[in-house]
N, C-alpha and C positions, 0 to 999 in steps of 0.2 A: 838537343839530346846531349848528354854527357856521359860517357863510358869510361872507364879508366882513367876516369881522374885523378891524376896525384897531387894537385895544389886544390888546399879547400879555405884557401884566404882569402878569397873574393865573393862576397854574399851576391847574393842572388835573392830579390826581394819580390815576392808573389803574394800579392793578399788573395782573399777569398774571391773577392768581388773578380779580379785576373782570371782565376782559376774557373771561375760560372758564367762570366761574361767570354771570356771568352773560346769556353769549351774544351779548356787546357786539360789536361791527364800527366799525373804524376804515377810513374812507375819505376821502380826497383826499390835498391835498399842501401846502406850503409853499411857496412856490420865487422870494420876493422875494427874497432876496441872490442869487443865484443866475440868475435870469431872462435877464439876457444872454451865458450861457457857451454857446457853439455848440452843446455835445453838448445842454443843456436847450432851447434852442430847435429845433435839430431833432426834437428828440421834439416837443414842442408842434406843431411844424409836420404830423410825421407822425400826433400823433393827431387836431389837425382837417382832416386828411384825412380820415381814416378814418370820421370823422363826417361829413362832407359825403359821403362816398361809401355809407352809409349801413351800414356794416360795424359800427360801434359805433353806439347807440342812446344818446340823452342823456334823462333820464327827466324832464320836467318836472311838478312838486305843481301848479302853478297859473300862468296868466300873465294881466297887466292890462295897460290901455291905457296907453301910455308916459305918458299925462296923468297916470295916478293914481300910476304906476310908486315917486316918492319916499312916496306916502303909507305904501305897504305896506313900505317899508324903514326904516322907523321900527319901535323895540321895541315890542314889547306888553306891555299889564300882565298881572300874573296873572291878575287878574280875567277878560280877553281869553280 
């Protein structure tokens, strides 16, 4: 999983066959160039609606106190 990514110089190479063979799922989006073209932001606009209005469910793994908030956004080692 990759969330808040801010280096995007390292490809990452999936063909089809990865993706069916091994039952993989690609989810989210991209949409920094992009972010302020009307049609993207009214979608954005409409899906957090949709989420405030409680139609879409946003799944949260885990949430911390805003105090610890940068600890946990630091990489882990493997060891971790």
């Amino acid at each position: 999983m990759i969330v808040g990514a801010k280096e995007f110089d390292t490809p990452i190479i999936l063909t089809t066959f990865d993706l069916l063979s091994l039952r993989l799922q690609i989810i989210g989006c991209y949409i920094g160039p992009v972010m302020y073209q009307p049609a993207v932001r009214k979608l954005l606009a409409q899906t957090l609606d949709r989420v405030a209005s409680g139609e879409l469910k946003v799944t949260l793994d885990k949430t911390y106190p805003l105090s610890q908030a940068a600890a946990h956004q630091r990489p882990k080692s493997v060891a971790d």
